[in-house]
C-alpha positions as CSV (number, residue, x, y, z in Angstrom):
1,X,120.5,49.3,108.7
2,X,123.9,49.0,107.0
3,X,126.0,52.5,106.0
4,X,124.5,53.2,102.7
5,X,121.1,52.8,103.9
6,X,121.8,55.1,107.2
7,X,122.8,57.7,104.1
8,X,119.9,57.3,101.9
9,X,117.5,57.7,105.2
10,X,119.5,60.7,106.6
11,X,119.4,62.5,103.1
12,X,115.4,61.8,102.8
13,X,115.1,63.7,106.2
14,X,117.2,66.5,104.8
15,X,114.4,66.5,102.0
16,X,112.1,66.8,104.5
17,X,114.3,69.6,106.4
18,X,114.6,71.8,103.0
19,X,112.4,74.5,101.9
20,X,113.0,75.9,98.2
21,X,111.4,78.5,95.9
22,X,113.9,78.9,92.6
23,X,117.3,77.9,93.3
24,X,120.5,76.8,91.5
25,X,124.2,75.5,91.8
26,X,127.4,77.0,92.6
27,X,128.6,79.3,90.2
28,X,131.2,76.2,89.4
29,X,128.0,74.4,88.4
30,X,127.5,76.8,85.9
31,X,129.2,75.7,83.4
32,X,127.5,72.6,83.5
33,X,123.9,71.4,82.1
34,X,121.5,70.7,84.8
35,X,121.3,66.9,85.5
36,X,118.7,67.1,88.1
37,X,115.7,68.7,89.6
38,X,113.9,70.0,92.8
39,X,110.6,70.8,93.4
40,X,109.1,73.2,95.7
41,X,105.2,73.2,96.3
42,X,103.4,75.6,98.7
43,X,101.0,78.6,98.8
44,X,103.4,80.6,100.1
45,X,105.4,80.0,97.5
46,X,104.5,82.6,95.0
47,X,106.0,86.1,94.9
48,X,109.1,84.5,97.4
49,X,113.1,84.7,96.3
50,X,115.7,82.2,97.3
51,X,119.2,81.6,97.2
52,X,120.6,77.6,96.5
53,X,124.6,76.5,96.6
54,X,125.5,72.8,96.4
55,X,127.2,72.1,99.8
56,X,127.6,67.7,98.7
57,X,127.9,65.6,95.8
58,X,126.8,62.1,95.6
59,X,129.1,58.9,95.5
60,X,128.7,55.5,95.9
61,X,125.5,55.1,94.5
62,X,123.8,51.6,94.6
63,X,120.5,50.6,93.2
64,X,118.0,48.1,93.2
65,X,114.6,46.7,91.4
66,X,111.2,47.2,93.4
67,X,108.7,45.4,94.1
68,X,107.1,46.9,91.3
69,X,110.0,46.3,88.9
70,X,111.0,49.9,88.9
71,X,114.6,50.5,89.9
72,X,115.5,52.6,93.1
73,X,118.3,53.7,95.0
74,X,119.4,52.0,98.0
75,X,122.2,53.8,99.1
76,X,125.2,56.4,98.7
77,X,127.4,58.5,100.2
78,X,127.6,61.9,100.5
79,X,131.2,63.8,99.7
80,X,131.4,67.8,101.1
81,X,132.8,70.6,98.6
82,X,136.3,70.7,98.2
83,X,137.0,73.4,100.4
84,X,139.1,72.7,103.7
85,X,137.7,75.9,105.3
86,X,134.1,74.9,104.8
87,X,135.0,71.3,105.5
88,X,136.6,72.6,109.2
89,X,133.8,75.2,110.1
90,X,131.1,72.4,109.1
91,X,133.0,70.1,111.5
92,X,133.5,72.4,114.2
93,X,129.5,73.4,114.1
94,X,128.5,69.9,114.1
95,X,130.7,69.1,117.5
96,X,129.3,72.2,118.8
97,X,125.3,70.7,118.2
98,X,126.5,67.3,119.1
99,X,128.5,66.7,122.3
100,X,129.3,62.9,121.1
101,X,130.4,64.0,117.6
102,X,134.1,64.7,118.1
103,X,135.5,61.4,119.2
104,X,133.6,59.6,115.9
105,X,134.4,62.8,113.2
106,X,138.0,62.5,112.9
107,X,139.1,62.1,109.5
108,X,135.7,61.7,108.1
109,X,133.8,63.5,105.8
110,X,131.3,65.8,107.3
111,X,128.4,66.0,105.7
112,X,128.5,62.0,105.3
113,X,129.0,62.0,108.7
114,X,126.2,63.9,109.1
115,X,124.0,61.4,107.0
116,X,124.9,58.2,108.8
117,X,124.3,59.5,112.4
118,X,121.6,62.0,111.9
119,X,119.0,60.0,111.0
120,X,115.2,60.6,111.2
121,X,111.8,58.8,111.5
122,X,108.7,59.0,109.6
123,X,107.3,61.8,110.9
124,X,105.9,64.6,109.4
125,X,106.7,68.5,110.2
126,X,103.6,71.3,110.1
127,X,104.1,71.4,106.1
128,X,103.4,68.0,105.6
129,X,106.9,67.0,104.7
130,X,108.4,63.7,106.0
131,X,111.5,62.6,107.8
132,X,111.6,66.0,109.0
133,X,112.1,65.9,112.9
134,X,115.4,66.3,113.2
135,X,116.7,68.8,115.2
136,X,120.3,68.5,114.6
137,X,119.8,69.0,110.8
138,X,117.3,71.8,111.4
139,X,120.4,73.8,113.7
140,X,123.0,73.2,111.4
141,X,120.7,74.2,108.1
142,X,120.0,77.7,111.1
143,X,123.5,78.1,111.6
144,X,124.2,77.9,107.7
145,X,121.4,80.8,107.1
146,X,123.0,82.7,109.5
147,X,126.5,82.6,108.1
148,X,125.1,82.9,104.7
149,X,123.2,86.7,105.9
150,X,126.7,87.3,107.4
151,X,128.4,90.6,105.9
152,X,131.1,90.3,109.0
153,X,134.6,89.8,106.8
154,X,137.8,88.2,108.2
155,X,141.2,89.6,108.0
156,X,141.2,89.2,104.4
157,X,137.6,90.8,103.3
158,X,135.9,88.2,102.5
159,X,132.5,86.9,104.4
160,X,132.2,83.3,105.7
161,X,130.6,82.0,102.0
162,X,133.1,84.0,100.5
163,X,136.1,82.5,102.3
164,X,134.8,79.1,102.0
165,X,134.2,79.2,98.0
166,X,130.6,79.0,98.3
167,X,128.7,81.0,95.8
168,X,124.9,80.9,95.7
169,X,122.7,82.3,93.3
170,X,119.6,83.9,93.6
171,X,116.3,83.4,91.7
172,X,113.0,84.6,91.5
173,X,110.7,86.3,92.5
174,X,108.4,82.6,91.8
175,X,105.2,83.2,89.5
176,X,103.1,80.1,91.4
177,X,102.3,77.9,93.9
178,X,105.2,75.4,92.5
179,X,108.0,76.2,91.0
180,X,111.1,73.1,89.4
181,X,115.0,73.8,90.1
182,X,117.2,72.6,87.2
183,X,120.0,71.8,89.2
184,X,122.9,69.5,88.9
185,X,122.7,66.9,91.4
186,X,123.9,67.0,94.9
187,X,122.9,68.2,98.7
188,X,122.2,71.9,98.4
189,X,121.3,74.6,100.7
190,X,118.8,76.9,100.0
191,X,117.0,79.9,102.1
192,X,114.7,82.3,101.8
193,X,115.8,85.6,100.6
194,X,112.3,87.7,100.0
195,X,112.0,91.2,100.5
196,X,108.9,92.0,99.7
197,X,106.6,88.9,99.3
198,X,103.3,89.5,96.8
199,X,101.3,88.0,99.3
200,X,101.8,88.5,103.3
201,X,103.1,85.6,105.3
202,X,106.2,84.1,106.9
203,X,109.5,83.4,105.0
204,X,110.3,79.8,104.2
205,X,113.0,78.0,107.5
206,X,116.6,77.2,105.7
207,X,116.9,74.2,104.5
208,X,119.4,71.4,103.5
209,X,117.3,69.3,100.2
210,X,118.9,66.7,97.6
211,X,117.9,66.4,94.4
212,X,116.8,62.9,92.3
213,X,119.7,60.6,91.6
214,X,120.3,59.3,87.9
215,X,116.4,60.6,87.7
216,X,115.6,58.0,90.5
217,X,114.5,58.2,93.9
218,X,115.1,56.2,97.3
219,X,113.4,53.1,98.2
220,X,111.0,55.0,100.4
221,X,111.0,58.6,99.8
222,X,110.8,60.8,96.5
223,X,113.8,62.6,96.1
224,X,113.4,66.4,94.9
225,X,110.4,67.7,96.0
226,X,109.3,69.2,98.9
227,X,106.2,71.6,100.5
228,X,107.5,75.0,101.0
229,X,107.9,75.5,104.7
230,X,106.1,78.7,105.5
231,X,102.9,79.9,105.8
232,X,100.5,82.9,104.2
233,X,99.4,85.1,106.7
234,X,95.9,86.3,104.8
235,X,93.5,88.4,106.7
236,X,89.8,89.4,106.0
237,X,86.8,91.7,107.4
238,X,83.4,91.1,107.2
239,X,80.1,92.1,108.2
240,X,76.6,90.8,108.3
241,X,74.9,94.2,107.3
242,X,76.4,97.0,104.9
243,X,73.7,99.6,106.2
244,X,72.6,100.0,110.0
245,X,70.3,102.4,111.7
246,X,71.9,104.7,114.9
247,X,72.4,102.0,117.7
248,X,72.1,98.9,115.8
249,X,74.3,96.1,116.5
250,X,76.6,94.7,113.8
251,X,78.2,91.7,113.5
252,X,81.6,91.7,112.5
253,X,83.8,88.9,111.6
254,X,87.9,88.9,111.1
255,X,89.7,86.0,109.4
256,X,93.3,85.0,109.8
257,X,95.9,82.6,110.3
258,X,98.3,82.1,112.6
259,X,101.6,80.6,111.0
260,X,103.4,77.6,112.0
261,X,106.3,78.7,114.3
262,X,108.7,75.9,115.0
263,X,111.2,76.0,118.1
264,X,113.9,77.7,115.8
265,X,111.6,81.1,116.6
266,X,112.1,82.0,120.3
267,X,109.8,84.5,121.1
268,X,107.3,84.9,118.1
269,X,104.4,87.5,117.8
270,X,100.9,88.0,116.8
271,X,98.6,90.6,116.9
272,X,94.9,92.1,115.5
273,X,94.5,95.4,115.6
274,X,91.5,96.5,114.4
275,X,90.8,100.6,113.9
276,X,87.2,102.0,113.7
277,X,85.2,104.9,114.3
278,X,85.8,106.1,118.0
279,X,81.7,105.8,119.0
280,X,81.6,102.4,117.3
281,X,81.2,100.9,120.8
282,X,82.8,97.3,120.7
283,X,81.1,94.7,122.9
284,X,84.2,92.8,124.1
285,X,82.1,90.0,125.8
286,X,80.6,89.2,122.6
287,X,84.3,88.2,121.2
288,X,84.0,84.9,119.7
289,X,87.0,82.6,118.5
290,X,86.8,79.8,116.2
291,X,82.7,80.1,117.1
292,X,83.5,79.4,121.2
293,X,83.8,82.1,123.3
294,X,86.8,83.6,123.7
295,X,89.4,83.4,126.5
296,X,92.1,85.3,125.1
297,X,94.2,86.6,127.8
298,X,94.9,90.1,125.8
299,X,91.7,92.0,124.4
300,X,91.5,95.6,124.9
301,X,89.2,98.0,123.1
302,X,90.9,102.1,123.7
303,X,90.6,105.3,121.8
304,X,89.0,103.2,118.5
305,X,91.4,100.9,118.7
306,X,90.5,97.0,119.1
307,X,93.5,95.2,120.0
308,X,93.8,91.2,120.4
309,X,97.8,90.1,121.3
310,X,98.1,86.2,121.5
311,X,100.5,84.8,124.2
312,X,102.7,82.6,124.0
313,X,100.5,79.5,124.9
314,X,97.9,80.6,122.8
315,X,100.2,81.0,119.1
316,X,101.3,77.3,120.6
317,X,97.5,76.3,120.3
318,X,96.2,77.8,117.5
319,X,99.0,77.8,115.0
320,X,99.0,76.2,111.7
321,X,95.4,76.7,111.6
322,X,92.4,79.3,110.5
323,X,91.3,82.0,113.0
324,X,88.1,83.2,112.9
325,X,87.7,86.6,115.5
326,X,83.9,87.4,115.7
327,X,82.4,90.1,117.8
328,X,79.4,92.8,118.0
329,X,79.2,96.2,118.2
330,X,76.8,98.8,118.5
331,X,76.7,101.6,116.0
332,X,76.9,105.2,117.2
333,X,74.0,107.3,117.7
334,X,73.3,111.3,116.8
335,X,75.7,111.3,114.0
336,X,73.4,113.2,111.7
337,X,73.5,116.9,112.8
338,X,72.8,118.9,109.8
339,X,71.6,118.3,106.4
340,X,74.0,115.3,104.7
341,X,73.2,112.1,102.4
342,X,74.8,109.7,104.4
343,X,77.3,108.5,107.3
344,X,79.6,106.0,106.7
345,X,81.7,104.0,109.9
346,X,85.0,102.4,109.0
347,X,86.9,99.6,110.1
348,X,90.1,98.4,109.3
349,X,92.1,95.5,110.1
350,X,95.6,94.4,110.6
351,X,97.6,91.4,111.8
352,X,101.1,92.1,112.6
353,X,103.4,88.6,113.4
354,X,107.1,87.5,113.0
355,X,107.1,86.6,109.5
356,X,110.8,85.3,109.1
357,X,113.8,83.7,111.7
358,X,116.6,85.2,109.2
359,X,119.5,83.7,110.6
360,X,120.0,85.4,114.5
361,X,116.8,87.7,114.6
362,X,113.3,87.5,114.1
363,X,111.6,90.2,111.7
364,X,107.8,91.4,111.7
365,X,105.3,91.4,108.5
366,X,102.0,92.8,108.3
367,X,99.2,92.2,106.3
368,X,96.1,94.5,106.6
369,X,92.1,93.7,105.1
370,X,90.1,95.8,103.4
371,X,88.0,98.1,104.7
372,X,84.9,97.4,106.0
373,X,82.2,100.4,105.8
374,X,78.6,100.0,107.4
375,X,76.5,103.1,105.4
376,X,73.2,105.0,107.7
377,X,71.3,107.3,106.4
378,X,69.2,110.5,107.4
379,X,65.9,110.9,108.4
380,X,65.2,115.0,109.4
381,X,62.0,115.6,111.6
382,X,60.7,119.3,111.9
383,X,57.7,120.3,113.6
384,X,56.1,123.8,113.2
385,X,52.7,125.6,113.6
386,X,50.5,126.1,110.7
387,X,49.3,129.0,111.9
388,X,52.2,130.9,112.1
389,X,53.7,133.2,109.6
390,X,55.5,131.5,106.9
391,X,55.4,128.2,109.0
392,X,58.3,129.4,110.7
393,X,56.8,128.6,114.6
394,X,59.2,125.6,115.7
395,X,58.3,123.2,117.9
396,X,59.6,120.6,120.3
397,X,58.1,117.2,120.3
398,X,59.5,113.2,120.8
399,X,59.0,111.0,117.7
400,X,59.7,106.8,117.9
401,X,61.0,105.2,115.1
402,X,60.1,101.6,114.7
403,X,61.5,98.9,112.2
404,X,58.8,96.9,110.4
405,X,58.2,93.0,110.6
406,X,58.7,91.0,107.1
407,X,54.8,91.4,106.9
408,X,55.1,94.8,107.5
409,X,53.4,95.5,111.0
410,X,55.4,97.6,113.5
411,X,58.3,95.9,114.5
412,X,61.5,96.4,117.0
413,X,62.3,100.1,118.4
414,X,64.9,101.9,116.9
415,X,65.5,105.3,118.4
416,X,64.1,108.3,118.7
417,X,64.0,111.9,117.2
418,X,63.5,114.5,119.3
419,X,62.8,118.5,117.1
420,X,64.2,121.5,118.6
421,X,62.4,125.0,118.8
422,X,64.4,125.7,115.5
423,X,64.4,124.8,111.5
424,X,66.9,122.3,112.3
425,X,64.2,119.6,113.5
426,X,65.7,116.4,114.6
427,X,67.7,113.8,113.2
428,X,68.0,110.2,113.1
429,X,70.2,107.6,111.5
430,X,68.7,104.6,109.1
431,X,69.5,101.4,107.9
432,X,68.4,101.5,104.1
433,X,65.9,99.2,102.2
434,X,64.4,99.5,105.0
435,X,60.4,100.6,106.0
436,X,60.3,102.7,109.5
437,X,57.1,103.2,111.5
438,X,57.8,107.0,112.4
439,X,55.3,108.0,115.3
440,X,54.7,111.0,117.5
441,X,55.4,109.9,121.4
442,X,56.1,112.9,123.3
443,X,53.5,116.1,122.1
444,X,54.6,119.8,122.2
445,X,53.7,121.9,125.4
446,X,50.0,122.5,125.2
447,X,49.1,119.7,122.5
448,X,47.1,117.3,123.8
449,X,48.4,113.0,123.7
450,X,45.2,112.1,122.7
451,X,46.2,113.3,119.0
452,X,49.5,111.0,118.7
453,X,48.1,108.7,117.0
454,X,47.1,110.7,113.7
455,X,50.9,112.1,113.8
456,X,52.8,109.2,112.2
457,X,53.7,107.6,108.9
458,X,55.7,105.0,107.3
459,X,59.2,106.2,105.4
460,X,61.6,103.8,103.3
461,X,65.0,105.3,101.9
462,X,66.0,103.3,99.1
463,X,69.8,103.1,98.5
464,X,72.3,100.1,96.7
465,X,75.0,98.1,98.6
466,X,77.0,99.0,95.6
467,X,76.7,102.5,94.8
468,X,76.4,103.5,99.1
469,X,77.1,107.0,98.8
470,X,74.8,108.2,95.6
471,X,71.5,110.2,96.8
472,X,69.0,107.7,98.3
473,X,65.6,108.2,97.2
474,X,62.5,108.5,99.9
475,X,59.1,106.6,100.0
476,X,56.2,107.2,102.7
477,X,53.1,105.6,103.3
478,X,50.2,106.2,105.6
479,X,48.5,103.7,106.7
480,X,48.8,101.2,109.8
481,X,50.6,98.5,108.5
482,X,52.8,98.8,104.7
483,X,50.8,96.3,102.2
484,X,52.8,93.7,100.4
485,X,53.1,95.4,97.5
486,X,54.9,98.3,99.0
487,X,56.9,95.8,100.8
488,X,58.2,94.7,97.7
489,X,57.8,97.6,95.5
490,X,58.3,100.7,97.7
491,X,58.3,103.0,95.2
492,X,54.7,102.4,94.3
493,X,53.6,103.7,97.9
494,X,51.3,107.2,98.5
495,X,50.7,108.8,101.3
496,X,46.7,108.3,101.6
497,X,45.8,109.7,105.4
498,X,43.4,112.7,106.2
499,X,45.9,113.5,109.1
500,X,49.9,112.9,106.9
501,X,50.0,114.6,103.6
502,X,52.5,116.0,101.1
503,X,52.2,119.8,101.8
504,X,50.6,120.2,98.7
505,X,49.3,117.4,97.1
506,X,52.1,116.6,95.0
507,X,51.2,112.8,94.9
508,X,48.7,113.1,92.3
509,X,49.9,110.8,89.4
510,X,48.3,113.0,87.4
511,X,51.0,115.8,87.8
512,X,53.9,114.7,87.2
513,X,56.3,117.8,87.8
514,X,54.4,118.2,91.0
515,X,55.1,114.9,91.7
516,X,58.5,115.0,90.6
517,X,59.8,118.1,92.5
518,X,57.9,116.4,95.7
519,X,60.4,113.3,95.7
520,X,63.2,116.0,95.7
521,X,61.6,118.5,98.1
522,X,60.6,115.6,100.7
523,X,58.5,117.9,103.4
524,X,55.1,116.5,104.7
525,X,52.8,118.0,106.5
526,X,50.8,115.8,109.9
527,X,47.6,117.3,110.9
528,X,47.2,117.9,115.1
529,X,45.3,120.1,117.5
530,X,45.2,120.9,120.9
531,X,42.5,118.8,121.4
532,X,41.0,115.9,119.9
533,X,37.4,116.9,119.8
534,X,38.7,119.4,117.0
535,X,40.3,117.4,114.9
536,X,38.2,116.1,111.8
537,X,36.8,112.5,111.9
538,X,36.8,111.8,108.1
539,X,39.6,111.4,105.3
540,X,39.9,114.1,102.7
541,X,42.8,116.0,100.2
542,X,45.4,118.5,102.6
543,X,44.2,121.7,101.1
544,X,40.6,121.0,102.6
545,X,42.1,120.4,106.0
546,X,44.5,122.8,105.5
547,X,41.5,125.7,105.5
548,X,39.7,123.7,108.7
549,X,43.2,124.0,110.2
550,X,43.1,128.0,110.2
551,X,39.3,128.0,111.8
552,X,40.4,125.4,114.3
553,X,43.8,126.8,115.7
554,X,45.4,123.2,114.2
555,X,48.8,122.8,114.7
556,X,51.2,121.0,111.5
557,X,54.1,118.6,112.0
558,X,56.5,118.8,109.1
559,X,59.1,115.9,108.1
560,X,62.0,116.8,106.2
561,X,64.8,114.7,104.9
562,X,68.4,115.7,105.5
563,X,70.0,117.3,102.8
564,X,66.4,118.5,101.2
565,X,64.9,121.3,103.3
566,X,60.9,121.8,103.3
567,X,60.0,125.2,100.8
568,X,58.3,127.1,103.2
569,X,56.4,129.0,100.6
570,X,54.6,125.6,99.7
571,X,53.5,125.0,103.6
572,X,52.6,128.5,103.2
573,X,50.4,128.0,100.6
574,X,48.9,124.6,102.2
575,X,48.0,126.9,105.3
């Protein structure tokens, strides 16, 4: 390859080396129209700030016609600023990177130099830009950022650009993905000089870009134009339910990326913390990455805190690419207590990495998801005597809970509610939109098992993914199984059993205040005795029962809903 050629390949792989979001000349270029142009393309690009100067100018330039009749350049050289001081530091750096350097530099300019030893093959770096593997240009455009963040002055106050005439100029913040320099032409160096980024993600590596030539490019390589070299660090939290019953498992999923980190960073970081609700418990050997099972050396779960730290090896393997973080875990139980609408369990996520080199130190960005919020809601059992005065004769019994099937038979277990010997009952935690087989397991001292079966119904609390935290609304149903017309319009369902019944029969469409003032007052009355001979055989209306229920010693099983407690006067009255 003959010297102009060796130039015109050497200042493509500076193309590839730079990284630019809105940059312009010297401040002696000012005073000039631009005459050139560079363009930077990237994600990442958006929101960012940079600083430019022109370090080179061209000279020398030959051209030629293509193949395809358009004309090109073939070769120049490149001439460094006029500025001795600059000119000696640049070739005292360059001797310093490259131990062979000093016996061919003397007397010769150093950034030509530069371009007719430091040449660079085809390949492409993690941004897709080519002729960017060479290492000696990537140190020198490091050692340039560095002295550019200096604020260190010599003897006579100035800082290294200062004393070496070199003024940059800032620009930005960038309003897209691309974003055109109007530059004159020339070599220039530009960095990255963000502070607070619109979107998370690491700051662009330094870099050392020419600009087009008379509006043409080289033989082989565009000239002005280059993909940004950094990377958006985005992260998300999902879930596959927004509502869960006490114990259930959910299924959540974190999405990431972890940024490119070429050997300019030493020691870079990344971490997921995720924060949730304390008795969320977190089934670490669920922990999925990318879909395979994960072997990450650093997963703890502590104090509702799940952290996930990558080592070294691991940011070496899965940089530059998407990271998926799945795991499971199991929703806490005997949340509800006391009469509320609703409990609500919280996550949040972070990812904390390196986000920039910056010259001599590595800084740290964050970027945190939204929060993710999985909504239960309360189902109040209360079991009293009929018999006694005002209802008020508590009783402790066991009641299973049982999701239904998509036909609407009894499906998986969910829990259980155990009542106290008080008006409190027992509580237990639902997933909404959602029919429950509620059924007596465990009978009071002195009750018989053989009347279980008559103490159960169906109950369905109605609530919308987007409104999670307005008053649900309760359904019940009697029967064995829930028809398919309740399973699709739960609102149309009764209560039709001899042995479960409103405490009144406010169910009757013909009432509708009765009705009404039943959907807010949610108590229900379940027929029992102490034996099963005494309870009745055939179906009938709860007042009926009610009066066989004094005669026979019958005992009642009251369901409340929390937030909505049962009017005793009305159980009373059923009595």
């Amino acid at each position: 390859m003959n010297h102009r050629k060796w130039a015109a390949a050497a200042v493509a792989a500076a193309v590839g080396l730079g990284l630019l979001g809105t940059a312009l000349p010297a401040s002696a270029d000012n005073e000039q129209e631009p005459t050139a142009a560079i363009i930077i393309n990237g994600e990442s690009v958006a929101g960012r700030t940079f600083s430019a100067v022109r370090i080179a100018t061209y000279d020398n330039v030959t051209t030629k016609t293509d193949g395809d009749g358009s004309t090109v350049v073939s070769g120049f050289d490149l001439i460094t600023i006029e500025n001795t001081a600059f000119q000696d530091a640049l070739t005292a750096e360059i001797q310093e990177i490259d131990d062979d350097a000093e016996a061919s530099m003397d007397g010769l300019d150093p950034l030509d130099w530069v371009a007719k030893q430091w040449t660079a093959t085809q390949e492409k770096d993690p941004w897709q830009n080519t002729y960017a593997d060479n290492s000696n240009v990537r140190e020198l455009a490091n050692w340039l950022e560095t002295k550019a963040n200096s604020t260190a002055a010599d003897t006579n106050g100035m800082t290294p650009f200062q004393s070496w005439g070199l003024s940059p100029t800032q620009y930005g913040p960038a309003e897209g993905t691309s974003i055109t320099l109007n530059v004159n032409e020339g070599l220039y160096f530009v960095w990255d000089t963000t502070t607070s980024a619109s979107d998370p993600g690491t700051n662009s590596l330094a870099m050392i870009v020419g600009t087009t030539i008379d509006d043409l490019n080289l033989e082989s390589e565009t000239l002005g134009q280059i993909n940004v070299k950094g990377d958006l660090v985005p992260i998300t939290k999902t879930s596959d339910v927004w509502t869960a019953a006490d114990g259930a498992a959910v299924t959540f999923t974190i999405t990431t990326r972890v940024p490119n980190y070429p050997d300019t960073y030493t020691s870079p970081q990344f971490q997921i913390t995720d924060e949730h609700s304390e008795d969320l418990a977190v089934t670490l050997g669920s922990l999925t990455v990318n879909g395979i099972p994960s072997t990450l050396a650093n997963v703890k779960d502590e104090d509702g805190t799940l952290t996930i730290k990558l080592t070294d090896t691991e940011i070496d393997s899965l940089q530059g690419e998407p990271l998926v973080i799945t795991y499971s875990a199991k929703m806490p139980t005997g949340t509800f207590t006391s009469e509320t609408s609703n409990s609500a369990v919280t996550n949040n996520a972070t990812v904390t990495f390196t986000n920039a080199w910056n010259g001599s130190k590595e800084s740290v960005g964050t970027a945190t998801a939204a929060p993710v919020t999985i909504y239960s809601y309360p189902l109040n059992v209360i079991k009293t005597d009929l018999l006694s005065p005002g209802g008020e004769n508590y009783l402790k019994a066991t009641f299973a809970v049982s999701a239904s099937t998509s036909d609407g038979k009894k499906g998986e277990p969910v829990g259980t509610v155990t009542t106290d010997e008080s008006s409190t009952g027992g509580f237990i935690g639902l997933a909404a939109n959602t029919w429950y087989l509620v059924e007596e397991s465990d009978a009071p001292d002195d009750y018989t098992d053989a009347n279980l079966d008559v103490a159960k119904f169906w109950v369905y609390i109605k609530a919308e993914e987007g409104n999670p935290t307005s008053t649900p609304a309760y359904y019940f149903y009697g029967g064995s199984e829930v028809p398919d017309d309740f399973l699709t319009n739960p609102g149309n369902a009764k209560i039709e059993s001899a042995y479960v019944n409103p405490s009144v029969n406010f169910w009757d469409d013909t009432v509708e205040d009765v009705k009404k003032d039943a959907i807010d007052n949610m108590s229900v009355l379940v027929l029992n005795a102490k034996s099963r001979s005494d309870m009745p055989s055939t179906g009938g209306r709860i007042l009926l029962w009610a009066g066989i229920a004094a005669a026979l010693g019958l005992g009642a099983v009251g369901f409340g809903i929390a937030g909505v407690r049962r009017s005793r006067n009305k159980a009373a009255q059923a009595a």
